[in-house]
VEXPAKE-122992 format. One record per atom (N, C-alpha, C): residue in one letter; x, y, z. Coordinates in steps of 0.05 Angstrom, whole numbers, plus 5000, padded with zeros to 4 digits. Layout:
N
AXYZ;...
***
This chain:
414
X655559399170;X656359459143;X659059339137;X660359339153;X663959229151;X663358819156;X662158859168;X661458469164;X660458509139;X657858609129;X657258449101;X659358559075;X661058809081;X663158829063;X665458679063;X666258549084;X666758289087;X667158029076;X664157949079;X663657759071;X662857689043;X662357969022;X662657918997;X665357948987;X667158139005;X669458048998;X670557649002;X669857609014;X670857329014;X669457268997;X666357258986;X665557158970;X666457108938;X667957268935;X669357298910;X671257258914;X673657188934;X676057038936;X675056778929;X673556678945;X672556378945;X672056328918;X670556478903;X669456378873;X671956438853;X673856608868;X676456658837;X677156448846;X677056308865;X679956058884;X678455848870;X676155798875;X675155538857;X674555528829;X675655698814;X674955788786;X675555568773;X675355468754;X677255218735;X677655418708;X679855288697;X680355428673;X680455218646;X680555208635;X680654968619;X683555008586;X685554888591;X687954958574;X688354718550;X688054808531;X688354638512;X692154578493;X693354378502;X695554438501;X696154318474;X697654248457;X697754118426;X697853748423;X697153698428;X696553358430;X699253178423;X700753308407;X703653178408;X705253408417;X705153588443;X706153708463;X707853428480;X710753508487;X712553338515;X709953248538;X708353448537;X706253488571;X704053278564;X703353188541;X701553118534;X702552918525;X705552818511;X705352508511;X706952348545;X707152558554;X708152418590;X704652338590;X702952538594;X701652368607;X700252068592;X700152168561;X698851918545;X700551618552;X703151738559;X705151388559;X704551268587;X702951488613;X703751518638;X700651278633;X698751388622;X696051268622;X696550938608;X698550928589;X698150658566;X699350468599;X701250548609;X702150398628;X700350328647;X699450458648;X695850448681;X695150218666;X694050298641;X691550118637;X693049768628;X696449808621;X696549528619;X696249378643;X697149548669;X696949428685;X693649378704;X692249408695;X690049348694;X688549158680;X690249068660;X688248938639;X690048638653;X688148548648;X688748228663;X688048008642;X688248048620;X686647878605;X688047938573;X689247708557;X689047838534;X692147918533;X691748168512;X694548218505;X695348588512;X697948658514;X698748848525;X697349068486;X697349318502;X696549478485;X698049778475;X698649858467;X700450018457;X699350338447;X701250498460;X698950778450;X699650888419;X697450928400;X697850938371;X697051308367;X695351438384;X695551688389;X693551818404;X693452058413;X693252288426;X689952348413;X688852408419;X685752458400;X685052798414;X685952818439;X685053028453;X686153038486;X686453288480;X687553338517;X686653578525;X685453548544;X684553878559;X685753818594;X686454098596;X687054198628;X685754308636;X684854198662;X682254378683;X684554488711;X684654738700;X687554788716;X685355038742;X687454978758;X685755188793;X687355368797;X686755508807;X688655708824;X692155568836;X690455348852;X691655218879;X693254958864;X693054978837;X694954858829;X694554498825;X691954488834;X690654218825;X689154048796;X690554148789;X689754108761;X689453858747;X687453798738;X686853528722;X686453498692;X688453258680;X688653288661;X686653078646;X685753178618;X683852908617;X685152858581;X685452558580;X685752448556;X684352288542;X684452368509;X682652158494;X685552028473;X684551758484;X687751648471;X686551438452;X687451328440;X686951108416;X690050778423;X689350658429;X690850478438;X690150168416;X693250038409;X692349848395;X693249608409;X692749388409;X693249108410;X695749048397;X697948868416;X700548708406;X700248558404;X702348348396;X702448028403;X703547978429;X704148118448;X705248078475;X702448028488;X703047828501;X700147758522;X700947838551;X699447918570;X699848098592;X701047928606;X701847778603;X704047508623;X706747538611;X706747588588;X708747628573;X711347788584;X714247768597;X715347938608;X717448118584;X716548108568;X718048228538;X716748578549;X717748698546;X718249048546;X715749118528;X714449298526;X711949338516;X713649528479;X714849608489;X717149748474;X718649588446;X718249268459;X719549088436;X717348938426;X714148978432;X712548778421;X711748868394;X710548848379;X709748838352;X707048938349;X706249158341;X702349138339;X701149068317;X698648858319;X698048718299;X697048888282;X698048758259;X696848938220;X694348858220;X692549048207;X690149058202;X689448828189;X691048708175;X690148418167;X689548198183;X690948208211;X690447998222;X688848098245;X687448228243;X683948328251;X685448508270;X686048818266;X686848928295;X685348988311;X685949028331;X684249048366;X684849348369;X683349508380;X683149728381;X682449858402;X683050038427;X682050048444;X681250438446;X679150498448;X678650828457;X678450848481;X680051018494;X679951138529;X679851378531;X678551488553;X678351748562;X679751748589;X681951858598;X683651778626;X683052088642;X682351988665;X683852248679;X687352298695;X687752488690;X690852448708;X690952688727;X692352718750;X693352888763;X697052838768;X697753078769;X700053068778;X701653118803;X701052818813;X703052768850;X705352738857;X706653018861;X709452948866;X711052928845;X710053038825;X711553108801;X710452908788;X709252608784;X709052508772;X705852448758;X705752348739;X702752338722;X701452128737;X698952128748;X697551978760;X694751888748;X694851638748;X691851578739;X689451578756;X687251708761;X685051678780;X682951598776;X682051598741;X679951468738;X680951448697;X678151288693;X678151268663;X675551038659;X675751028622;X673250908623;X675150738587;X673750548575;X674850468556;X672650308534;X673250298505;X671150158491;X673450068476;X672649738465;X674149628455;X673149488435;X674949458407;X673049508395;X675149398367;X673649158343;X675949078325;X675349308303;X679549348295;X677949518277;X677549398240;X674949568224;X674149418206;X674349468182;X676649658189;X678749758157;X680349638148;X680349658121;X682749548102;X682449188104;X679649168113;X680048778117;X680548668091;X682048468085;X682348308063;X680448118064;X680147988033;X679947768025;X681947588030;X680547358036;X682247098042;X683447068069;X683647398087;X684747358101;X683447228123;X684347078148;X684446908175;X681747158181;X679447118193;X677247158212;X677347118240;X677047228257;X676747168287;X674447088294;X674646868311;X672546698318;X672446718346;X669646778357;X668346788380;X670746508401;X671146698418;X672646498448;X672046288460;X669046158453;X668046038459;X667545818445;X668845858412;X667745688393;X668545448388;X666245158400;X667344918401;X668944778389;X667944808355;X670544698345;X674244848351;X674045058349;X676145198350;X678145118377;X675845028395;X677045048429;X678144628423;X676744558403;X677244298407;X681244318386;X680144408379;X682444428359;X686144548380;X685044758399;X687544768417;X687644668435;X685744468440;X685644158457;X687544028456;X687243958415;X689943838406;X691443918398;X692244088402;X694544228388;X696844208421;X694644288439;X696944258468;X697444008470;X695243768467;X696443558474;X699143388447;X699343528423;X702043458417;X704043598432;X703743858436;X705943978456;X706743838482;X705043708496;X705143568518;X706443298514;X705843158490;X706542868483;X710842988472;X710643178471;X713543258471;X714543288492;X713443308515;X715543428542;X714243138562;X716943048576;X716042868587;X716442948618;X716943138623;X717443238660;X714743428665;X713443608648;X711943778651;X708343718634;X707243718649;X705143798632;X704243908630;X702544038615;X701444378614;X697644398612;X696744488621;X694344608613;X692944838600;X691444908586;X691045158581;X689645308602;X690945508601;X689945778624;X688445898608;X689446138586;X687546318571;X687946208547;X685846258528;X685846268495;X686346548496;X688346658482;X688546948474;X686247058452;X686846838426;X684946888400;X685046628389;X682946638367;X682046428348;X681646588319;X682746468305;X681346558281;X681346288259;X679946348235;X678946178210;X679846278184;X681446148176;X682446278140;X682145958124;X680346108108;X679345838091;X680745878062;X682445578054;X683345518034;X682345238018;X683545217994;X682145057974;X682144817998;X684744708008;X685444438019;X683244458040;X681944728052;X679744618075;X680344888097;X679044868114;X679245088136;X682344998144;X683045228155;X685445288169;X685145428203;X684845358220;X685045478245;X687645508255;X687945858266;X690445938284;X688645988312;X691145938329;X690045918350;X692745998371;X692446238390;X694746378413;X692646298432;X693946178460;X693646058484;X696046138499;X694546198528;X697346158550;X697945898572;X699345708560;X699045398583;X700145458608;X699345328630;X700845368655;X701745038671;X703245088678;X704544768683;X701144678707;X700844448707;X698344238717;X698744068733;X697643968758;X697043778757;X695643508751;X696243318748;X695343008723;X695542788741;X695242808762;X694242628786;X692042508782;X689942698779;X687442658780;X685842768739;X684642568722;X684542668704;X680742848705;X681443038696;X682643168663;X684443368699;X686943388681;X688743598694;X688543798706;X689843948730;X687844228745;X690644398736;X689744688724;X691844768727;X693844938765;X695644908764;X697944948789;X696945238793;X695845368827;X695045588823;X696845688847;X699945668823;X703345638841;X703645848827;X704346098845;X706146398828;X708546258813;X710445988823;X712345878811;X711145738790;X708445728791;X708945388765;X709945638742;X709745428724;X711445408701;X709145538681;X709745718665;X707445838642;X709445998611;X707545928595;X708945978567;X706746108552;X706846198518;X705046208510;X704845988480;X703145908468;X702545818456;X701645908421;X703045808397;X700845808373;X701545638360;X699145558346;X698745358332;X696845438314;X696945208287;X696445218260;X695545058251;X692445008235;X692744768226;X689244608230;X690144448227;X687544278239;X687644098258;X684843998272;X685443738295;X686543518287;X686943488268;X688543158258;X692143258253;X692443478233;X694543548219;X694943828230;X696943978252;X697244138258;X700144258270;X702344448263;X703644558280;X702844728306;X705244598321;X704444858346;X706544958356;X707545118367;X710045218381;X708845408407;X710145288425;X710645468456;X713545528459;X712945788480;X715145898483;X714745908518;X716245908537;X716045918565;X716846188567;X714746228592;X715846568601;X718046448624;X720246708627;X722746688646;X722046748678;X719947048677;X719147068692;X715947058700;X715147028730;X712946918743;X712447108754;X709147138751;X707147358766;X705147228779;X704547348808;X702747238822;X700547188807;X698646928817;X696246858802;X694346838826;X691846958822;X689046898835;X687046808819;X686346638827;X683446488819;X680546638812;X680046628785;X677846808777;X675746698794;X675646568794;X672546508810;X671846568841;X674346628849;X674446818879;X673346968885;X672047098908;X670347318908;X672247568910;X674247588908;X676547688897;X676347868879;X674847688849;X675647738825;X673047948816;X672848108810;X670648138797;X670848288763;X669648208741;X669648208713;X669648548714;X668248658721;X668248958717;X669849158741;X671349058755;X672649148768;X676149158768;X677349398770;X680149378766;X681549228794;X683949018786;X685448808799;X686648948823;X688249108815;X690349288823;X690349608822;X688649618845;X687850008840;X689450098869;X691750218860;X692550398877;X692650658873;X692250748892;X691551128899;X693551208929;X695051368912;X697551548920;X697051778922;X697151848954;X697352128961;X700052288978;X701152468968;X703152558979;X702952689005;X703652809024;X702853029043;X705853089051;X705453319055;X708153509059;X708053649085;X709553609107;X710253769132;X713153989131;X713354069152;X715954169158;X718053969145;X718753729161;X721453599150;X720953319142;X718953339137;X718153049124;X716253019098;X715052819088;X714652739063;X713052429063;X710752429068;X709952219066;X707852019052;X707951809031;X706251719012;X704851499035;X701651539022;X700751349041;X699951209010;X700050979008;X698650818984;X697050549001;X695550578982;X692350318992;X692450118967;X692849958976;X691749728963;X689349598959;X687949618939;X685249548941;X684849168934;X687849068921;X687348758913;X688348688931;X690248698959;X691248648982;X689448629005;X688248799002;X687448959029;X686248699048;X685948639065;X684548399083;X681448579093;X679148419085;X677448569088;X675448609122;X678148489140;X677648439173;X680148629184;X682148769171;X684048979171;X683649209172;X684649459188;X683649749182;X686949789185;X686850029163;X689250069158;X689650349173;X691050489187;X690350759181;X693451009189;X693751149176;X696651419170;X696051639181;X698151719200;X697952009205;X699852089188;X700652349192;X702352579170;X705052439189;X706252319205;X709252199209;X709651949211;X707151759188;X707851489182;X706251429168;X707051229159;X706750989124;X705950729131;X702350669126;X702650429133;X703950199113;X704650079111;X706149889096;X704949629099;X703249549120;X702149269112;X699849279137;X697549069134;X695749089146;X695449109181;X697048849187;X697848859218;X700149029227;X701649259211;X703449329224;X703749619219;X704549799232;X705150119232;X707450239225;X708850379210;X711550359220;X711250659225;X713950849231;X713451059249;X715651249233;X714951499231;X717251579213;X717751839234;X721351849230;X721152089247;X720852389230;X721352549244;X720452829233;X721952899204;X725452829217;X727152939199;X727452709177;X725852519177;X726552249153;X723352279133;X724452149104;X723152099091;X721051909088;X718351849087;X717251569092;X716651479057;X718351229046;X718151139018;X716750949016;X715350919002;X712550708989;X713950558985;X713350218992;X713649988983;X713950018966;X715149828936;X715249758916;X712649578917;X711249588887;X708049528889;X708949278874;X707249098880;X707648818870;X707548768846;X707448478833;X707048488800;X703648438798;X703248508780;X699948508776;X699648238784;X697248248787;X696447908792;X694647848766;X694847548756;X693747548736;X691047338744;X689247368736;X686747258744;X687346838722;X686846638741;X686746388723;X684946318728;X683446218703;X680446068695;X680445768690;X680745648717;X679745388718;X677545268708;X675445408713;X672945268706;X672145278672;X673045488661;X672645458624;X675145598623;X675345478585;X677645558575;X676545858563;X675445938563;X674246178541;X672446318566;X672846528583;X669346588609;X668446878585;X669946938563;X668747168546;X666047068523;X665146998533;X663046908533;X661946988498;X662146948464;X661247018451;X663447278432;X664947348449;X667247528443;X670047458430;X670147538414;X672447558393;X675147568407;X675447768429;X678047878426;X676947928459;X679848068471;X678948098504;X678648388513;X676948528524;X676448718526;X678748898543;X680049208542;X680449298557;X678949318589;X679149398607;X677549478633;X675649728626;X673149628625;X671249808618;X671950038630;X670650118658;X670050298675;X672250398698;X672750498715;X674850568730;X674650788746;X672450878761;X672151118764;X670151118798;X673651138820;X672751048850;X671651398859;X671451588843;X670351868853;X669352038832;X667551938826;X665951988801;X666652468800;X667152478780;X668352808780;X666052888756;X665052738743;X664052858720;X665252918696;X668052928699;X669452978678;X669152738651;X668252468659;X667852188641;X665552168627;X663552288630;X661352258632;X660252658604;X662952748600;X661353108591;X661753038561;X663652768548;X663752848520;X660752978500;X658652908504;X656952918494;X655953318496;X657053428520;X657353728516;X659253868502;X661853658494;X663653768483;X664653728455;X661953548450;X662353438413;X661953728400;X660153938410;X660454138388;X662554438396;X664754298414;X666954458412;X668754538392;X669354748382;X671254838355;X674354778363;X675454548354;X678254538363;X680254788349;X681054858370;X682455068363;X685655098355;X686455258325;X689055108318;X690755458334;X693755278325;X695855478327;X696655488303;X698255788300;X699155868268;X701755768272;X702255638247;X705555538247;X706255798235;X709255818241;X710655988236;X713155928212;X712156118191;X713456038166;X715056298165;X717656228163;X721156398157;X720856538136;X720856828134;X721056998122;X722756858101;X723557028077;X726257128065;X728257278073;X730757158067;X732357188075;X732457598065;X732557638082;X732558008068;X735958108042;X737057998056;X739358048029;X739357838003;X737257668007;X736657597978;X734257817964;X732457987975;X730258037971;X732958347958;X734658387963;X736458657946;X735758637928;X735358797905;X736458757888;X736559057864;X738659117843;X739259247838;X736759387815;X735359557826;X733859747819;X733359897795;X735859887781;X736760017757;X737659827737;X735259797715;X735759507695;X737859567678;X738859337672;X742059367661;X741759447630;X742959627613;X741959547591;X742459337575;X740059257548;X741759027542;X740658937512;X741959037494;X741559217459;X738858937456;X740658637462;X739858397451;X737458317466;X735358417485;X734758337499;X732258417487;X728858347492;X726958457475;X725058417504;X725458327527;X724758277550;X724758357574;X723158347591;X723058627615;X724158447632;X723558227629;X722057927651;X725857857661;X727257907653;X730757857659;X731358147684;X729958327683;X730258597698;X728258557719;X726358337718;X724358517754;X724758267769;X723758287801;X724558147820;X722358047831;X722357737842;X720357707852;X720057757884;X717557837885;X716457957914;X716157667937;X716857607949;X716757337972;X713457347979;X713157097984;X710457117988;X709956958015;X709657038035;X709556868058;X706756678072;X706956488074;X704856238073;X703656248105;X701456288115;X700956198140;X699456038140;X699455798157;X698355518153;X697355538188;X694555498198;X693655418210;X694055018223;X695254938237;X696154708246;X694154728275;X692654488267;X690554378291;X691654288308;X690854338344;X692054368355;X691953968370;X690153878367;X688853548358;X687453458344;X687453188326;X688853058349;X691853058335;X693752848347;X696252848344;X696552688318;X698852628326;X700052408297;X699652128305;X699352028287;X698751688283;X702351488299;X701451378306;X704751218314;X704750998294;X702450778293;X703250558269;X700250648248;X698050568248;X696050688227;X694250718237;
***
């Protein structure tokens, strides 16, 4: 009788200990834009293609909080398209996000985060990307498919006046960022953003340099194939490049996925991080709790009383497309990273149970009257000339309670 009283006693430790709770915090909460800015940063560094993206707002946040203090946070964020291209070393902070006129890019994510070591962690997520198709004008520039021959002929020549200007360097195109079409009386007009990367011209047609040093800028141009401006600008700084066609590379898979785990002893502290775009696939890596591997062939050893600190993580690598100028095959614009998700939790996959959830608001809190204005002298004055009550009574304060939704948040540009 004392074993099976026992063992339902544990039975119900076990089920309070694994309980989840689920906390709905206010979508423009401190807690909630750490993790939204913590996620815009994951996914730039993921996106290998295209242009950096910017968080525009908060749509939803829920906490699946434990006992044990493992709690996972999940976000629905709304992210827009800049003119900074992911090579670009300009601060995400100083780029510009394109106006709905000039076709904005739009990206929806659902992230998960945990928090390691105090800091917001990305572990999984999923993304749809997507132009958006409000407020479009008349007359305005159209985006044209990546692929589209005339358009690709047209930043053919547009680089080779850029090239017939520089006589030490020549350049090739690496990516087309975008294309678009604005038609006027005088005839079509094509714009066109490209990223060139310095070439070799040994052998014709040119290969682009697949040198972390060569030389890379970005490109736009205006105009038509006969009659056209163009202007490049060179980037300062250089990021490793790998070859898309590598078995390396794969289109639906993230570049750069590292996963950070902390572990805590007596007098030590140790991050083991994995590299999944490094890793040598004839390599075994492997950490006990008093060391950090740090590179494939080597161990290093930490003592009890010392800290073991994670490498500094490299710069993303950016994928170059030798074989076509356009591999988005029919597509407008460049997609975020679809999918992301190395331990499937279920949490990516429930919106469809949670579309008929009642978002739930908090009451703002509206300030009384001031109470020594609300005095007032009780006994009406007399007044021979007066034919009116309305100079003698007081008005009663009327206090406002306003229900304020608790998501989604506020808009950053529209």
């Amino acid at each position: 009788m004392n074993a099976l009283g026992v063992t339902v006693v544990l039975g119900l430790l076990l089920g309070v200990w694994a309980q989840t709770n689920i906390e709905r915090p206010q979508c423009d909460s401190p807690e909630a834009e750490e993790a939204a800015l913590a996620a815009q940063d994951y996914l730039n560094a993921q996106h290998t293609h295209g242009y950096k993206y910017a968080l525009n707002r908060i749509e939803d946040i829920k906490v699946y909080t434990k006992p044990d203090g493992d709690n996972t946070y999940k976000l629905e964020i709304e992210l827009l398209e800049t003119d900074c291209h992911v090579l670009d070393p300009t601060p995400l902070a100083n780029c510009t996000v394109r106006p709905k006129r000039m076709t904005a890019v739009e990206g929806d994510c659902d992230v998960l985060l945990k928090r390691v070591g105090g800091v917001m962690t990305v572990t999984a997520f999923k993304c749809k990307t997507e132009e958006s198709t409000e407020d479009l004008c008349l007359g305005c520039a159209t985006l044209l498919p990546l692929n589209d021959t005339t358009a690709l002929d047209f930043v053919n020549a547009s680089l080779a006046t850029f090239n017939n200007m520089n006589e030490k360097v020549t350049y090739a195109v690496m990516e087309v960022g975008r294309m678009s079409l604005k038609v006027v009386s005088g005839g079509p007009i094509y714009l066109a953003e490209y990223v060139v990367v310095e070439a070799n011209c040994t052998d014709d047609p040119c290969v682009p340099l697949n040198d972390a040093m060569a030389a890379r800028g970005f490109c736009t141009a205006r105009g038509s194939s006969i009659d056209h401006l163009v202007d490049c600008k060179m980037f300062l700084t250089m990021m490793p490049i790998i070859d898309a066609n590598s078995t390396v590379a794969n289109a639906n898979s993230t570049v750069a996925d590292i996963k950070s785990t902390a572990a805590a002893d007596t007098n030590s502290t140790v991050a083991d991080i994995k590299s999944t775009a490094a890793a040598d696939t004839n390599s075994t890596a492997a950490a006990d709790t008093n060391s950090t591997v740090a590179d494939t062939n080597s161990t290093a050893a930490a003592d009890t009383n010392s800290t073991a600190a994670a490498s500094p993580a490299m710069p993303q690598m950016v994928h170059i497309h030798t074989g076509s100028l356009s591999p988005k095959l029919g597509l407008r614009y460049h997609k975020l990273t679809t999918l992301h998700d190395p331990e499937p939790s279920g949490f990516l996959s429930s919106e469809s149970a949670e579309s008929a959830e009642v978002v739930p608001v908090a009451p703002a809190v509206v300030a009384a009257a001031d109470p020594a204005a609300d005095a007032v002298d009780a006994a009406p004055a007399a007044d021979a000339g007066s034919d009116s009550d309305s100079s003698n009574s007081t008005e009663v304060p009327v206090i406002v309670k306003i229900d304020v939704p608790v998501c989604p948040g506020r808009k950053i540009f529209f």
